[in-house]
Backbone bond lengths (Angstrom), bond angles and torsions (degrees), N, CA, C in turn:
res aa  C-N    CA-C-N  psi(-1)  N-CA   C-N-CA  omega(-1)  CA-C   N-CA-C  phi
1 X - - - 1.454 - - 1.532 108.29 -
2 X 1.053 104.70 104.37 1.690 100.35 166.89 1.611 125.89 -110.63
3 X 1.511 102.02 154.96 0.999 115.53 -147.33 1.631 115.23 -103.01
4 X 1.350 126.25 128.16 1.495 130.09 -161.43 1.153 91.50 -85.09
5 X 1.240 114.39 115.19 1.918 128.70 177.69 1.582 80.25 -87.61
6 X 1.253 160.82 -56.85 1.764 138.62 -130.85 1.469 74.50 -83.73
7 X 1.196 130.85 -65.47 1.815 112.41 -162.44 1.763 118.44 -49.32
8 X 1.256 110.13 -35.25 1.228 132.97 -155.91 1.636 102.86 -69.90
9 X 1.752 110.47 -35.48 1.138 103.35 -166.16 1.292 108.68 -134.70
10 X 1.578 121.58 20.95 1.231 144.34 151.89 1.454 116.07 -28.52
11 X 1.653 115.02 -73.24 1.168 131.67 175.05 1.889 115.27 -43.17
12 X 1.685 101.62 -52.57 1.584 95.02 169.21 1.153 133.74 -65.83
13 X 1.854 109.02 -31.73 1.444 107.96 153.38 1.392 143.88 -73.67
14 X 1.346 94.97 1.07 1.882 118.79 165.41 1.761 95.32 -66.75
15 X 1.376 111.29 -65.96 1.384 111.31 168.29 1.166 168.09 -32.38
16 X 1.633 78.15 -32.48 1.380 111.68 170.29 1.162 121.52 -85.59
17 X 0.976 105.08 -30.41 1.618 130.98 -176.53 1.855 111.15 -76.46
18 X 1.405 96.38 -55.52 1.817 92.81 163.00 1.149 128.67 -40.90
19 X 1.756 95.73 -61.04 1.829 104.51 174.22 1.240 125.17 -62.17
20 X 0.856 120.75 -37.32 1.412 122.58 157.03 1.567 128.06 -43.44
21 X 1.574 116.78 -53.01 1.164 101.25 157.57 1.691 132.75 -60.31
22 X 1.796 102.27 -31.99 1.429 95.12 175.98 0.901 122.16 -56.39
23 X 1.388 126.28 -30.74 1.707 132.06 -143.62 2.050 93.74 -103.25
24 X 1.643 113.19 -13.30 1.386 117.59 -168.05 1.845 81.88 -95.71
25 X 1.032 137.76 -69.25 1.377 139.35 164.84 1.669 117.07 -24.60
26 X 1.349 113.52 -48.77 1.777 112.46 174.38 1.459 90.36 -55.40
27 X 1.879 119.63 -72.69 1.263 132.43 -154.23 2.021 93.51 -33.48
28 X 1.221 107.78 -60.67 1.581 108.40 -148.28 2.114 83.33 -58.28
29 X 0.874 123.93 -37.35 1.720 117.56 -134.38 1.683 68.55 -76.08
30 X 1.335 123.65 -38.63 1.497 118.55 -160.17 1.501 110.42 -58.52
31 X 1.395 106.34 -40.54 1.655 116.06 -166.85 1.800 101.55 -85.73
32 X 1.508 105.69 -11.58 2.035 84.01 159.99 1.451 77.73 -92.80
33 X 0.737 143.74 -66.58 1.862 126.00 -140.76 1.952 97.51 -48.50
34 X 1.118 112.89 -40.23 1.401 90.38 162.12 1.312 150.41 -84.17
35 X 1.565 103.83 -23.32 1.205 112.03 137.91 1.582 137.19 -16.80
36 X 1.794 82.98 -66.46 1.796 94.33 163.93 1.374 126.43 -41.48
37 X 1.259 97.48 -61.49 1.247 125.31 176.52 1.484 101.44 -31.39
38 X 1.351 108.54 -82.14 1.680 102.39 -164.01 1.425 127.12 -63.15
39 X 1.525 111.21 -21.51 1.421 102.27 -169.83 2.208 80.64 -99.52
40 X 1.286 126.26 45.64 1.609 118.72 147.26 1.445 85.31 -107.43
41 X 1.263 123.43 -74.95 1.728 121.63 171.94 1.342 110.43 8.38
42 X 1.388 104.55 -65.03 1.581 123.71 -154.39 1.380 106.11 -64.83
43 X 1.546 110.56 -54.09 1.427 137.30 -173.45 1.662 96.47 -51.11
44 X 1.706 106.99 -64.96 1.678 98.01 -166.74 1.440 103.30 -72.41
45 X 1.467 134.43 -14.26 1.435 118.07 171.88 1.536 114.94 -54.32
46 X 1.385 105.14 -41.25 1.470 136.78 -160.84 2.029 101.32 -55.93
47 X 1.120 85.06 -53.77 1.962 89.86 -159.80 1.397 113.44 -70.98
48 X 1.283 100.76 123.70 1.382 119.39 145.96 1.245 142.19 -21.69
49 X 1.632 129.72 98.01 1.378 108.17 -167.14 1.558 105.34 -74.89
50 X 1.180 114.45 167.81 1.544 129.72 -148.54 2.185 79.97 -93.21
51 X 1.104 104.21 -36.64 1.640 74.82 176.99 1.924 118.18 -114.22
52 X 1.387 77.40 61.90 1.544 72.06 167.01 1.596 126.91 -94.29
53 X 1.553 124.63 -2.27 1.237 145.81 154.16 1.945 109.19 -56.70
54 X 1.004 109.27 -31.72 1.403 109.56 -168.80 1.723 97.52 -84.23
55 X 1.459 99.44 155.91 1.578 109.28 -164.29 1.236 104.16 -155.86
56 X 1.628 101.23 113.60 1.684 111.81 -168.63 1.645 116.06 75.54
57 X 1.488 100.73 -158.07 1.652 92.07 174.13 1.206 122.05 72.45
58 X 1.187 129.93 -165.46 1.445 149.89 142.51 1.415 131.82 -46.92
59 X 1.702 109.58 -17.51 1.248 129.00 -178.11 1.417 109.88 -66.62
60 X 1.267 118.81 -38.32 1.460 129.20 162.61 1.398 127.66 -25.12
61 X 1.156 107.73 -77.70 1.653 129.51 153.01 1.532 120.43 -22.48
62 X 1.476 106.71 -52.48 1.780 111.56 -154.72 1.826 66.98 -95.66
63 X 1.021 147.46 -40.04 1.558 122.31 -155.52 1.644 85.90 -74.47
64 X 0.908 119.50 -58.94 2.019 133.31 -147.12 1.928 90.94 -51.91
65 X 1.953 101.48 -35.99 1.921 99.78 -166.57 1.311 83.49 -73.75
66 X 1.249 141.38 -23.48 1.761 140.19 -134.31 2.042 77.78 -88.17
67 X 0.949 108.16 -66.44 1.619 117.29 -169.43 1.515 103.08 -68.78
68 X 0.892 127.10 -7.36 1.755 111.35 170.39 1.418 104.01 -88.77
69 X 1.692 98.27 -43.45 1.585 93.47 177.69 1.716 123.41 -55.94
70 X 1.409 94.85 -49.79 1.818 89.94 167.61 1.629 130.64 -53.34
71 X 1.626 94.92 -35.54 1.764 90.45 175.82 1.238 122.06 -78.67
72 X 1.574 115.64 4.14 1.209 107.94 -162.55 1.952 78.84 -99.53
73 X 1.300 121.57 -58.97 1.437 128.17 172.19 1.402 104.72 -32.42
74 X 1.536 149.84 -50.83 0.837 148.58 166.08 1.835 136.93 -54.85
75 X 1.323 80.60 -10.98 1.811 104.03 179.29 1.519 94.58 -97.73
76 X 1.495 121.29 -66.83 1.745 111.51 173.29 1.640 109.43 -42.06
77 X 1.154 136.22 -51.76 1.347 127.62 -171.98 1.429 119.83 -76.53
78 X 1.636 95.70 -11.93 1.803 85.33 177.74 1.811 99.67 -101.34
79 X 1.279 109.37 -3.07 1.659 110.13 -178.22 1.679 94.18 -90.82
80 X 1.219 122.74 -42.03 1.865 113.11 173.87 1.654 106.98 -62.45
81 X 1.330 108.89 -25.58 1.080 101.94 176.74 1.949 133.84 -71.37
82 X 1.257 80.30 -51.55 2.063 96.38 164.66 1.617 106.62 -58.68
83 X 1.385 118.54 -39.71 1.211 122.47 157.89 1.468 130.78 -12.63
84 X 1.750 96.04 -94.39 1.205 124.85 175.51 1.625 116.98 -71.71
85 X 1.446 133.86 -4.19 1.201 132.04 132.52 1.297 130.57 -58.87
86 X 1.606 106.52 -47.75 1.856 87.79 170.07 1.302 108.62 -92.07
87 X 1.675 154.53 16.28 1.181 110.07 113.36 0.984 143.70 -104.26
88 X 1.384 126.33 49.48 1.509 138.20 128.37 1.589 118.71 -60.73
89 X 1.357 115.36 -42.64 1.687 120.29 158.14 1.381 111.81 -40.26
90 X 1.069 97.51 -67.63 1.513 113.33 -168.71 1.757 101.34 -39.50
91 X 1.353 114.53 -56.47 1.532 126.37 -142.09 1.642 81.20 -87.84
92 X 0.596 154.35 -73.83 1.513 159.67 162.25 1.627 105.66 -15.04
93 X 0.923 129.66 -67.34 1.403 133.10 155.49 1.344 105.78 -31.67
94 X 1.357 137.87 -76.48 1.561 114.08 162.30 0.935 132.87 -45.16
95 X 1.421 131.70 -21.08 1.006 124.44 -167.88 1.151 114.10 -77.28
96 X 1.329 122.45 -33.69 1.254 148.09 -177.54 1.616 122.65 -81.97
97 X 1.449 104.16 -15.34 1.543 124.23 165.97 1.600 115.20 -103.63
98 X 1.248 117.90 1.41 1.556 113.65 173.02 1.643 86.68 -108.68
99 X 1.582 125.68 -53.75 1.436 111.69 171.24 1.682 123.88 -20.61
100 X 1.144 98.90 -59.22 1.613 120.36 -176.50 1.309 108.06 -49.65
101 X 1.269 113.30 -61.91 1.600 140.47 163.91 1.601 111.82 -18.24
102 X 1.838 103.36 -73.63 1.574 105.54 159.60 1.086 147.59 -39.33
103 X 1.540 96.92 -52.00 1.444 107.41 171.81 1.239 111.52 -72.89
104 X 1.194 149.22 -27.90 1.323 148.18 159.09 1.558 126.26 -34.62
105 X 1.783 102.11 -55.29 1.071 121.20 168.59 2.225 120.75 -67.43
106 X 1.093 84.68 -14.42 1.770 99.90 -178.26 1.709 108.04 -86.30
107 X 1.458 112.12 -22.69 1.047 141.10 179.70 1.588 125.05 -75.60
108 X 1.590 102.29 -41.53 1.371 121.23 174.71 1.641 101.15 -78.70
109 X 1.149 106.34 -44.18 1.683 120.16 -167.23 1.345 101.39 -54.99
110 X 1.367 126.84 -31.11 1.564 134.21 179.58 0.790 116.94 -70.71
């Protein structure tokens, strides 16, 4: 009695095939979210503290808090950022191991 492997493993490659899109669909939403990510990066690298016209004084102070506050904003966005790159690694790495997966199974089917 032998046994029809294309029926047999249809259903897992139905599966495979879903997850795959989910996990190709997370990947994309991930790469605008970093996207995002960098051009806010960019933005708070970008700005101007509001007293950079002031000279001497007290102006010192409100510029010096103005730049702690940004580096500290700039440390959260570059830590979401290393973040959301490795799991974009990550998801890509599956992606690329359920790919494999298919074609494997497309392989047997032959």
């Amino acid at each position: 009695e032998s046994i029809d492997w294309a029926s047999a493993l249809m259903p897992q490659l139905r599966m495979m095939k879903e997850e795959n899109e989910a996990l190709q669909a997370r990947l994309k939403a991930q790469e605008k979210e970093v996207k995002r990510l960098k051009i806010e990066q960019q933005a708070y690298a970008e700005i101007p503290s509001a007293n950079d016209s002031f000279q001497g004084g007290g102006g010192g102070d409100l510029k010096e808090s103005k730049i702690v506050e940004l580096a500290k904003k700039n440390r959260v966005l570059s830590v979401a950022l290393d973040k959301e790159r490795a799991k974009a690694g990550r998801l890509m790495a599956d992606v690329q191991r359920l790919q494999s997966q298919v074609e494997s199974g497309r392989e047997r089917d032959l």
